[in-house]
Residue frames as a rotation matrix with the C-alpha (Angstrom) as fourth column:
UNK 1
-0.201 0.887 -0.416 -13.84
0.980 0.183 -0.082 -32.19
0.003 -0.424 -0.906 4.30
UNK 2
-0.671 0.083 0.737 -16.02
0.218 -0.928 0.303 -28.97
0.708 0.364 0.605 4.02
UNK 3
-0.591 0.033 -0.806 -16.80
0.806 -0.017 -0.591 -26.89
-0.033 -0.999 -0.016 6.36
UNK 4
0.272 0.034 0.962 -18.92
0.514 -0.850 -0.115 -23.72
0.814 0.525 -0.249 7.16
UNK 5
-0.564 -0.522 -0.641 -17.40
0.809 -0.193 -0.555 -21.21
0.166 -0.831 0.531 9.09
UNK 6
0.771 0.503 0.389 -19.41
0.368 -0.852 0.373 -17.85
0.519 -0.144 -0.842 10.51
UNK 7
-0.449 -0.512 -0.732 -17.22
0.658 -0.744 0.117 -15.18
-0.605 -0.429 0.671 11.83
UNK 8
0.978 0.154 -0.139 -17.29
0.099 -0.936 -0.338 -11.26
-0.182 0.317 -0.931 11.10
UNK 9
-0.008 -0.888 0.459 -14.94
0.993 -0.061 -0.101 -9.80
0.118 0.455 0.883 8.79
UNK 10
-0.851 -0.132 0.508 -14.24
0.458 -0.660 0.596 -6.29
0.257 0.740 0.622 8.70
UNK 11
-0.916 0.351 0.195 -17.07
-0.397 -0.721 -0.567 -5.76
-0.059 -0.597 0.800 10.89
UNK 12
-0.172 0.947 -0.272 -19.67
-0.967 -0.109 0.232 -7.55
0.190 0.303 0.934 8.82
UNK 13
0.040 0.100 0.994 -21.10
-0.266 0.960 -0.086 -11.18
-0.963 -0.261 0.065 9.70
UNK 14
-0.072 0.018 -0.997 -19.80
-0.995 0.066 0.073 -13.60
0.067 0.998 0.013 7.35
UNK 15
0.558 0.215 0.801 -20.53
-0.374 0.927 0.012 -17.33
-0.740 -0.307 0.598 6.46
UNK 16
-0.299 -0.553 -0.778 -17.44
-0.953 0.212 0.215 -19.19
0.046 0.806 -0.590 4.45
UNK 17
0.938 0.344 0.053 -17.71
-0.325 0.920 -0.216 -22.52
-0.123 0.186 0.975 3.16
UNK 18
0.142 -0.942 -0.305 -13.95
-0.949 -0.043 -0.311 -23.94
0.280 0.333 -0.900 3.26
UNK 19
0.404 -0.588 -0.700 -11.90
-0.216 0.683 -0.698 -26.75
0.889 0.433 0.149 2.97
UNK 20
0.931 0.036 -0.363 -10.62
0.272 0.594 0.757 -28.19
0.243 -0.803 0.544 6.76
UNK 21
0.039 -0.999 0.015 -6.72
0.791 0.039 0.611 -27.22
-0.611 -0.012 0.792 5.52
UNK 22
0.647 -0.232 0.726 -7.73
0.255 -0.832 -0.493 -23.98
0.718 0.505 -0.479 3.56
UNK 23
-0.503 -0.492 -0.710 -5.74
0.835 -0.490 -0.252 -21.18
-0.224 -0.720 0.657 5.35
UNK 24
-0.272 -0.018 -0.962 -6.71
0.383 -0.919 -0.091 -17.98
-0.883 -0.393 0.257 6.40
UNK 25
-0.407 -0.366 -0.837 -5.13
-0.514 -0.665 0.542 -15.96
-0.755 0.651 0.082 3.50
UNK 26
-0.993 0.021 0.112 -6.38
0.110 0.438 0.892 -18.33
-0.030 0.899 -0.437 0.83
UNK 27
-0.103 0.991 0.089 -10.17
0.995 0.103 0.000 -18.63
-0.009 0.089 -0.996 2.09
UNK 28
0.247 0.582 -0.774 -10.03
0.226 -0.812 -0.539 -14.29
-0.942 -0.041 -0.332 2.33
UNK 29
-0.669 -0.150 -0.728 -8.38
-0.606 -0.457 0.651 -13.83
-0.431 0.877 0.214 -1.10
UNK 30
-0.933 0.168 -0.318 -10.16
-0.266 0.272 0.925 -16.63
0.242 0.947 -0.210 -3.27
UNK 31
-0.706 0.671 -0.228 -13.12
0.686 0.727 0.015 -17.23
0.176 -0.146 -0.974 -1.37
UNK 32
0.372 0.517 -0.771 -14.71
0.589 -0.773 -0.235 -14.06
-0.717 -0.367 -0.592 0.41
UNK 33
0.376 -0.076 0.924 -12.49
0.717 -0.607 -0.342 -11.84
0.587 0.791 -0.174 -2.60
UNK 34
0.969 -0.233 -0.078 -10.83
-0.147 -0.804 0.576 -9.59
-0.197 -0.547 -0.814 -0.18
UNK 35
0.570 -0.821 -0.005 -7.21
0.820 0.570 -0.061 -9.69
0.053 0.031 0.998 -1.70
UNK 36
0.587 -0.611 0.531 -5.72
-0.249 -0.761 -0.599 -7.04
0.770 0.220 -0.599 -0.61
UNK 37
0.627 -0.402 0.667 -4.15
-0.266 0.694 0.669 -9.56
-0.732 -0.597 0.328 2.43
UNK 38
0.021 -0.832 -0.554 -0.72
-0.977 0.101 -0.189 -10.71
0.214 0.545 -0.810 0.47
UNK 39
0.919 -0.194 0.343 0.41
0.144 0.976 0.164 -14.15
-0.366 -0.101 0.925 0.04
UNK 40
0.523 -0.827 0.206 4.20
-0.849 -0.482 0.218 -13.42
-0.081 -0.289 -0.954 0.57
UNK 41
-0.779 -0.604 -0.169 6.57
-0.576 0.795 -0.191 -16.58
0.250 -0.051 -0.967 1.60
UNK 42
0.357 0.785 -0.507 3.66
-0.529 0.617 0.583 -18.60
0.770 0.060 0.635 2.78
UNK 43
0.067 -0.286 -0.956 5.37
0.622 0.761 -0.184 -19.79
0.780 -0.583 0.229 5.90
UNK 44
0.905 0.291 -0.311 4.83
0.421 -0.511 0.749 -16.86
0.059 -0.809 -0.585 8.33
UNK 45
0.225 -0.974 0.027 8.07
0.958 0.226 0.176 -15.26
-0.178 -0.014 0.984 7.70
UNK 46
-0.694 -0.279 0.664 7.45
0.535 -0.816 0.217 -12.11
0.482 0.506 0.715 5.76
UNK 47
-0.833 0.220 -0.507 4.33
0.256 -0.660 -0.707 -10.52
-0.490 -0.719 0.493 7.11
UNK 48
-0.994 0.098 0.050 3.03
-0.006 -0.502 0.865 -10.03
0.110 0.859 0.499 4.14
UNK 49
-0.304 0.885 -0.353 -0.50
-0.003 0.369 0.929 -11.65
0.953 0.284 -0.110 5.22
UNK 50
-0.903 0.235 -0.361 -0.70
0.283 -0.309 -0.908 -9.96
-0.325 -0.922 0.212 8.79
UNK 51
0.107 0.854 0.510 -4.71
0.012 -0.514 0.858 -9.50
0.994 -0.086 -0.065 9.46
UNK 52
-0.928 -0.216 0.302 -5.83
-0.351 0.245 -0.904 -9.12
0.122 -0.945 -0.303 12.95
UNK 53
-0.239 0.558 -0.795 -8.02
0.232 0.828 0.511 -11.61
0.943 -0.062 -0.327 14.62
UNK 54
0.804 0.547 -0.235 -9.89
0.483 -0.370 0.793 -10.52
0.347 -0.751 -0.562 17.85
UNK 55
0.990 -0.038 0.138 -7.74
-0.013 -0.985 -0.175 -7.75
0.142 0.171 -0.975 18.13
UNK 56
0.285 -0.925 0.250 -4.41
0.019 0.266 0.964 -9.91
-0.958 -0.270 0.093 17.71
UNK 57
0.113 -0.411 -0.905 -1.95
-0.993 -0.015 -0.117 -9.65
0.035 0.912 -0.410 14.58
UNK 58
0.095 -0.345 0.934 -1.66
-0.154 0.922 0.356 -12.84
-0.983 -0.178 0.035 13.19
UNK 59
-0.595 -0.274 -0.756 -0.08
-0.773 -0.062 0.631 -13.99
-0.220 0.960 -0.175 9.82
UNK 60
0.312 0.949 -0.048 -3.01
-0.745 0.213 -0.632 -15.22
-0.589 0.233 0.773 8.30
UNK 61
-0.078 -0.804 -0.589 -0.72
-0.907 0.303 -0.294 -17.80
0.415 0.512 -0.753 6.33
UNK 62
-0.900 -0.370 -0.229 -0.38
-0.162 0.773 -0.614 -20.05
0.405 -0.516 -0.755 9.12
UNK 63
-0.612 0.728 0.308 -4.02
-0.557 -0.121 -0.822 -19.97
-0.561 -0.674 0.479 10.23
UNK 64
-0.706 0.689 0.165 -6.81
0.694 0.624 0.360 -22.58
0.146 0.368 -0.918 9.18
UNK 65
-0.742 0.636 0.213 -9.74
-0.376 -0.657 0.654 -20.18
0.556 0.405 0.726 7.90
UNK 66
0.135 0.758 -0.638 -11.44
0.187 0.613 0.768 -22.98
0.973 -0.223 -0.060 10.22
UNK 67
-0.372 -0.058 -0.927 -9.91
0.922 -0.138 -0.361 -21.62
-0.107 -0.989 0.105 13.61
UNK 68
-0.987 -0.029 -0.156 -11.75
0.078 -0.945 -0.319 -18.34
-0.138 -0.327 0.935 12.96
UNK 69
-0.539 0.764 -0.355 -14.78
0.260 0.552 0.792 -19.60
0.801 0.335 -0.496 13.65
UNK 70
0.329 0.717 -0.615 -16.65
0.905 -0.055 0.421 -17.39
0.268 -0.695 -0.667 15.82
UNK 71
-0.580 -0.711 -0.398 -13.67
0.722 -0.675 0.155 -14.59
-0.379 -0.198 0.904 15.34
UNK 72
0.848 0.383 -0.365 -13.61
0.212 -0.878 -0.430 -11.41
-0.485 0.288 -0.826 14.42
UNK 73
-0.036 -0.920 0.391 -10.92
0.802 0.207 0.560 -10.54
-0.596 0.334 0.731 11.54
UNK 74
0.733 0.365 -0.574 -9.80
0.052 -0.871 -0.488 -7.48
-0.678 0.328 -0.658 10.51
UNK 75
-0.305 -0.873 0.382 -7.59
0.872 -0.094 0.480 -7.01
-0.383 0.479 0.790 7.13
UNK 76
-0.857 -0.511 0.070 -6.24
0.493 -0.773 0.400 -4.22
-0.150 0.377 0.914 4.80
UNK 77
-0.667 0.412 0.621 -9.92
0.351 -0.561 0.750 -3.39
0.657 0.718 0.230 3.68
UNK 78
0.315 0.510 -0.800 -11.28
0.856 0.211 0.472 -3.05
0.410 -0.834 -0.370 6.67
UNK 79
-0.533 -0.700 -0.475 -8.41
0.749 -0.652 0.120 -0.17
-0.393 -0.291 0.872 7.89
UNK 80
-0.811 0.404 0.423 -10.33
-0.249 -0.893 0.376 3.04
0.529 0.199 0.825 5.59
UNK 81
-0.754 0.604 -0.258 -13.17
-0.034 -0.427 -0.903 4.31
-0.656 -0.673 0.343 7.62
UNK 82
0.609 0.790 0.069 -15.02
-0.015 0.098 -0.995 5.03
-0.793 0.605 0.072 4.50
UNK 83
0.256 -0.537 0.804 -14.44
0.961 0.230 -0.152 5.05
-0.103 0.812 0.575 0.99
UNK 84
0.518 -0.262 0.814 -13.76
0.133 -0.916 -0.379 9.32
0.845 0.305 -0.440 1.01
UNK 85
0.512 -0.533 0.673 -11.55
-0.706 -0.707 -0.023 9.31
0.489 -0.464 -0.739 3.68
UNK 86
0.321 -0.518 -0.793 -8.41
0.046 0.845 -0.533 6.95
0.946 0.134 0.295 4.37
UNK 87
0.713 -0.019 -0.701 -7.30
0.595 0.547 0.589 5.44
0.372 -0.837 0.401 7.34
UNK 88
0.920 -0.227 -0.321 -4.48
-0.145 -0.955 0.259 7.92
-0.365 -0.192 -0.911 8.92
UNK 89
0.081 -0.728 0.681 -1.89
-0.072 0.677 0.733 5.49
-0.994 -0.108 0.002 8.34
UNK 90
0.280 0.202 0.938 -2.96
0.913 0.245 -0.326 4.89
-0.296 0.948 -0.116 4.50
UNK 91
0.936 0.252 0.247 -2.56
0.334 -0.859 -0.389 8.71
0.114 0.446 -0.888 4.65
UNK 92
0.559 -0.826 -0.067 0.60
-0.243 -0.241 0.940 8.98
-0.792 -0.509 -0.336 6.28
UNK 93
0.092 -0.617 0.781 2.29
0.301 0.765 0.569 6.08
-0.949 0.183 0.256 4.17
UNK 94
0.600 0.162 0.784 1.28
0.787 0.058 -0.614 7.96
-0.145 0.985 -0.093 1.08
UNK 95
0.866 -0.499 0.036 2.84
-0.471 -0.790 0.393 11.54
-0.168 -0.357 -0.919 2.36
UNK 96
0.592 -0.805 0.047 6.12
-0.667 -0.456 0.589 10.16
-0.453 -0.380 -0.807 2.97
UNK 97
0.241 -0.279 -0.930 6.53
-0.812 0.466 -0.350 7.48
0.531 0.840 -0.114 0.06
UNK 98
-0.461 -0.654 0.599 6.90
-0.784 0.617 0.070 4.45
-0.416 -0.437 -0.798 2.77
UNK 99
0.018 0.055 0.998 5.79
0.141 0.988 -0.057 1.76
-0.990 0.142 0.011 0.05
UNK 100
-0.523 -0.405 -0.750 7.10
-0.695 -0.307 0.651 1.32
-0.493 0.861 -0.121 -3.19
UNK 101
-0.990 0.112 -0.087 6.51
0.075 0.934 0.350 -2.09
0.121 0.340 -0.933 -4.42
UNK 102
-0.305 0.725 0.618 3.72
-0.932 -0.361 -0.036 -1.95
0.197 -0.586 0.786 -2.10
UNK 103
0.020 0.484 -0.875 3.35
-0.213 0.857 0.469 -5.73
0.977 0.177 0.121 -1.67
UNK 104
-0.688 -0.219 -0.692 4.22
0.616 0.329 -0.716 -5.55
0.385 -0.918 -0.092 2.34
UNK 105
-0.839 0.176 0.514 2.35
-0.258 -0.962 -0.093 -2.23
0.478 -0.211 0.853 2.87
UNK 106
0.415 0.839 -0.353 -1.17
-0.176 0.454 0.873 -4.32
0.893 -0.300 0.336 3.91
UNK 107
0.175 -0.474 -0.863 0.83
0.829 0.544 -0.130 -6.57
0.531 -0.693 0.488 6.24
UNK 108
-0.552 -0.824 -0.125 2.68
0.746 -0.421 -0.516 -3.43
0.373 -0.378 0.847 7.60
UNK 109
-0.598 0.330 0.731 -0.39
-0.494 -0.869 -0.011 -1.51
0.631 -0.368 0.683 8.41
UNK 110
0.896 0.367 -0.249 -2.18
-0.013 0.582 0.813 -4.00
0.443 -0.726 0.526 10.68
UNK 111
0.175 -0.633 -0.754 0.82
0.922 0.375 -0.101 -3.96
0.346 -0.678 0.649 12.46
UNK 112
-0.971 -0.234 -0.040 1.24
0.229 -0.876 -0.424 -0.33
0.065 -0.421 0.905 12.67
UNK 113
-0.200 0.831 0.519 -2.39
-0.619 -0.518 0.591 0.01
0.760 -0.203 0.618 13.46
UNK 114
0.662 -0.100 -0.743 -2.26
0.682 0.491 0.542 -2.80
0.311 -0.865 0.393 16.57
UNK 115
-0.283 -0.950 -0.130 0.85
0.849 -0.185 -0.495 -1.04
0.446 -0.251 0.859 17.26
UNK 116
-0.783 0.164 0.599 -0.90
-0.067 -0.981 0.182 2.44
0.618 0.102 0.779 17.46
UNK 117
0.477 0.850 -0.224 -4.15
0.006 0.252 0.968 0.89
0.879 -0.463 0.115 19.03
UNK 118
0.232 -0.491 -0.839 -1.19
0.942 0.330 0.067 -0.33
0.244 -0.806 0.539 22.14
UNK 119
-0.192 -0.688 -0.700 1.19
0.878 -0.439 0.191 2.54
-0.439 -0.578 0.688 21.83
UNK 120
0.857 0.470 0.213 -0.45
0.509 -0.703 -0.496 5.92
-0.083 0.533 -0.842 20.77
UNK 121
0.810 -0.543 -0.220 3.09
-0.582 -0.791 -0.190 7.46
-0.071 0.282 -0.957 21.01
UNK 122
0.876 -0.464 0.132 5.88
0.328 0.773 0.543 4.88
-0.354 -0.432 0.829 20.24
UNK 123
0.037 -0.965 -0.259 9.60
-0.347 -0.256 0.902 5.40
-0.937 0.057 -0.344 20.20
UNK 124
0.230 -0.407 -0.884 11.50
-0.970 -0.171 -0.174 4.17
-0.081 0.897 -0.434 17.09
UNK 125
-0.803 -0.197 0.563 12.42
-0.542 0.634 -0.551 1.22
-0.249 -0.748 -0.616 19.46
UNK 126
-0.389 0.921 0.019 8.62
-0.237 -0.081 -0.968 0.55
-0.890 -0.381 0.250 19.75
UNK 127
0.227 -0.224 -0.948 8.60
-0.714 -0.700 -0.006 0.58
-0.662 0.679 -0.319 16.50
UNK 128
-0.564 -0.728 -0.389 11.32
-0.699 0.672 -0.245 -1.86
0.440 0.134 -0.888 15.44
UNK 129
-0.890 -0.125 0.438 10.16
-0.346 0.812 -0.470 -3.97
-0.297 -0.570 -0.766 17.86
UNK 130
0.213 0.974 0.071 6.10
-0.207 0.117 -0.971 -3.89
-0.955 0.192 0.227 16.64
UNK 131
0.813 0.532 -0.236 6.53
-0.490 0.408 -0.770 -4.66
-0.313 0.742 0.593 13.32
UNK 132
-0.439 -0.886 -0.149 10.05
-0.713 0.243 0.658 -7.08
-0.547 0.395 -0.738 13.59
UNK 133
-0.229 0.292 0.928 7.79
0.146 0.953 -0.264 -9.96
-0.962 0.075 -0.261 12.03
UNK 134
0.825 0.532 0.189 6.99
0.263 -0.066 -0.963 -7.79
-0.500 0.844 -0.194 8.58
UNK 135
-0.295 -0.897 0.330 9.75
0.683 0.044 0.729 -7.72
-0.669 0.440 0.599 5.78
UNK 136
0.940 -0.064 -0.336 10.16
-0.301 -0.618 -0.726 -4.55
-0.161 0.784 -0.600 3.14
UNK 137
0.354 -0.915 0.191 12.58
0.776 0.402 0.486 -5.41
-0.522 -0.024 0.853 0.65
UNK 138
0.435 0.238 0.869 12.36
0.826 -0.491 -0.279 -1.86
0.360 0.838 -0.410 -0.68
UNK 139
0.565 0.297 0.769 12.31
0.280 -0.947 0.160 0.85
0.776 0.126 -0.618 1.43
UNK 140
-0.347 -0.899 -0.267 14.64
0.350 0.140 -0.926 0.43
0.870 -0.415 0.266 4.00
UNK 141
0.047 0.427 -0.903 12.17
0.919 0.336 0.207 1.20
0.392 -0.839 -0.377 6.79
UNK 142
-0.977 -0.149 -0.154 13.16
0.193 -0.923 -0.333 4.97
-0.093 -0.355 0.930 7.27
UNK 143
-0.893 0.410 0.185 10.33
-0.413 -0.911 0.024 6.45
0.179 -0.055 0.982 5.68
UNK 144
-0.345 0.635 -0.691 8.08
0.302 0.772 0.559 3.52
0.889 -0.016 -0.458 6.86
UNK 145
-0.377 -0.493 -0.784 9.10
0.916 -0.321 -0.239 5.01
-0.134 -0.809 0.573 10.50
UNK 146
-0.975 -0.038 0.217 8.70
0.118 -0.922 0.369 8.24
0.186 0.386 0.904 9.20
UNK 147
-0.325 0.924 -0.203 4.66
-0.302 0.101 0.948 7.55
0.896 0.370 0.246 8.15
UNK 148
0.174 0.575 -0.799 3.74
0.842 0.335 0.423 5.61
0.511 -0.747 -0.426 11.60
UNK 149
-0.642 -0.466 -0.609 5.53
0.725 -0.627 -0.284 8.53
-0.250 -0.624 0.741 13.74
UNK 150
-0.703 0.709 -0.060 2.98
-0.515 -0.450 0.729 10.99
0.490 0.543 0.681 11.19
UNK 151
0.163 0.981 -0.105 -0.11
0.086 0.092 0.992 8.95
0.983 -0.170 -0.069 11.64
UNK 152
0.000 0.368 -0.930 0.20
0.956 0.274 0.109 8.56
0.295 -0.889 -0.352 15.56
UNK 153
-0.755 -0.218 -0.618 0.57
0.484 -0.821 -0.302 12.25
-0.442 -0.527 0.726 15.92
UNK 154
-0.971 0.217 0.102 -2.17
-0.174 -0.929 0.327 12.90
0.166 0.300 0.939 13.99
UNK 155
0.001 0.978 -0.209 -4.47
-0.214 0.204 0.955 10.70
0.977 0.044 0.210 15.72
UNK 156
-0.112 0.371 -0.922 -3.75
0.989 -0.045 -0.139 11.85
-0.093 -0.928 -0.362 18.78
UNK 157
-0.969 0.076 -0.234 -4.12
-0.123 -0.973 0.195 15.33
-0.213 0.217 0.953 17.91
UNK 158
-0.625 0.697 -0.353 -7.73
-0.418 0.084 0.905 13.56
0.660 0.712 0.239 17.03
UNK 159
0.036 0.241 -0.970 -8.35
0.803 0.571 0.172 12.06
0.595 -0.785 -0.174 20.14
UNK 160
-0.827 -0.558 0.073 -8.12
0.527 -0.814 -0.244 15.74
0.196 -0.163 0.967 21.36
């Protein structure tokens, strides 16, 4: 059965037509075109497909594009401000090389940008603990660490 949904993506009102059992991650990549949201393990394991939904991370995987009906959903394109000037995080992660592959890096900033939104100065701890739900089978999380620890100091130094 088909459905339309209205929510705001990304800020803008949208109207999807979907499938009752689409998910999430399928109705923003192939329907709305917004694939920079990962389709990873497909069972909520990896992270890869972390958006946030009224200002909650959720792996977009395990959602029904039909429970965000009336939502608000930010993902990966949403995060730059504009198109000349990247998100600090986006700016950080480049500086200090924390995504190779890059197939987790989406997932992993919506968590480190909830994370940052909660904890403008988090430990390492804080850290660890904010983004145990996103897998990197690359980088080994140092200089991932590295980049959030960078962007939250320079956006409080912005909040200044």
């Amino acid at each position: 059965m088909r459905r339309i949904v209205e929510l705001t993506i990304n800020g803008e009102p949208r109207d999807m037509t979907v499938d009752s059992c689409r998910s999430l991650l399928d109705a923003l990549r192939d329907d709305v075109g917004l694939t920079g949201t990962k389709k990873g393990c497909d069972v909520g394991d990896c992270g890869a497909c972390t958006v946030i939904v009224d200002g909650e991370p959720v792996n977009a995987c395990l959602m029904l594009a039909v429970e965000a009906e009336g939502r608000s959903v930010e993902t990966i394109e949403g995060l730059q401000p504009s198109v000349d000037v990247l998100h600090p995080l986006q700016d950080a992660f480049m500086r200090y090389g924390a995504s190779q592959c890059g197939f987790c890096t989406p997932g992993i900033l919506m968590m480190a940008k909830k994370l940052l939104d909660d904890n403008p100065r988090p430990t390492d701890e804080d850290i660890r603990f904010g983004l145990s739900g996103n897998i990197c089978r690359c980088t080994g999380y140092t200089k991932i660490f590295d980049a959030i620890k960078a962007a939250a100091i320079e956006m409080e130094a912005a909040r200044s």
